[in-house]
C-alpha positions in Angstrom: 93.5 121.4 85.2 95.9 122.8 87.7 99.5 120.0 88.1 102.5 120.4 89.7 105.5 120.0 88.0 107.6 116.7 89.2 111.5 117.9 89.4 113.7 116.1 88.4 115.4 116.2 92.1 112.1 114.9 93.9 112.2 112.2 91.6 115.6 111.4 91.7 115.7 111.4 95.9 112.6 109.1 95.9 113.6 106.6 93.4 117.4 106.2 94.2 117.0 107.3 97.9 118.3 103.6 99.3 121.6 104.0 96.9 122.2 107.0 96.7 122.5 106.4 101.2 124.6 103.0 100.4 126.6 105.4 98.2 127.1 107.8 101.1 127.9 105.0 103.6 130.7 103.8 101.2 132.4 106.5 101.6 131.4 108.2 98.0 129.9 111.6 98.6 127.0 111.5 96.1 125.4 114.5 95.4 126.6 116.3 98.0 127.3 120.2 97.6 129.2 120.4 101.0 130.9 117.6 102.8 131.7 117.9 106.7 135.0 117.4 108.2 133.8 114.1 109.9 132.6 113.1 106.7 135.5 113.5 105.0 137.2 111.6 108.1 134.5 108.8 107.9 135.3 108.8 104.2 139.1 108.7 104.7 138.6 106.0 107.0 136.3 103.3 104.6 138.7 104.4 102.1 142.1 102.6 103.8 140.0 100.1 106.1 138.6 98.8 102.6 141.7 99.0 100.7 143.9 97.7 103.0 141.3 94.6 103.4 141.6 94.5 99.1 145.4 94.0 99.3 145.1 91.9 102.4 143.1 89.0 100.6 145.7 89.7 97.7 148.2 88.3 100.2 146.7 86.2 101.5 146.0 84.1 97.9 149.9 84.4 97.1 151.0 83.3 100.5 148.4 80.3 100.9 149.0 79.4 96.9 150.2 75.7 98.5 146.6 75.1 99.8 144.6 75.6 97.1 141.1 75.1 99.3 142.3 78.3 101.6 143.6 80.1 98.3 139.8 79.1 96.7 138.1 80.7 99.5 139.8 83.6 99.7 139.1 84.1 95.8 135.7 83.5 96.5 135.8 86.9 98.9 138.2 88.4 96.5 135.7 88.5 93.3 133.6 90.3 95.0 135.7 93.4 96.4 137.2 93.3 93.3 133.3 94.4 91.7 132.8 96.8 94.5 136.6 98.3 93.9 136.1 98.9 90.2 132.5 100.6 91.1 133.9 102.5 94.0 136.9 103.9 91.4 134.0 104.5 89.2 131.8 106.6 90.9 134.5 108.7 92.5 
């Protein structure tokens, strides 16, 4: 009985495919072996839009700490790009 031999690659590319593109839209080049210059521009740019938007949200809880249903909401965004922070520091 003749069978091909699954790689490990072919499996990997159609079992992660969807994150391993969310991955590459976030900026994190993800098994990559060459990266473009207008990747690494693209990259450069989700890297200070997203980080300045981090430590925008951080301001904006300390200035609005007064109104604590503004400072709520804001802490409500902030959780979350706090989890996609630590995995984006992760995976790089």
């Amino acid at each position: 009985m003749n069978r091909k031999e699954a790689t490990l690659k072919g499996l990997s590319g159609s079992r992660f495919g969807s994150t391993i593109f969310l991955l590459r839209m976030a900026g994190i080049p993800f098994q990559m072996k060459k990266i473009s210059t207008i990747y690494a521009i693209y990259m450069r740019t989700v890297i200070i839009c997203f980080s300045t938007t981090y430590l925008g949200t951080f301001g904006d809880v300390y200035v609005h700490r007064d109104d604590l249903l503004r400072a709520m909401a804001t802490v409500r965004a902030l959780l979350p790009f706090t989890n996609v922070m630590w995995i984006f520091s992760y995976c790089r």
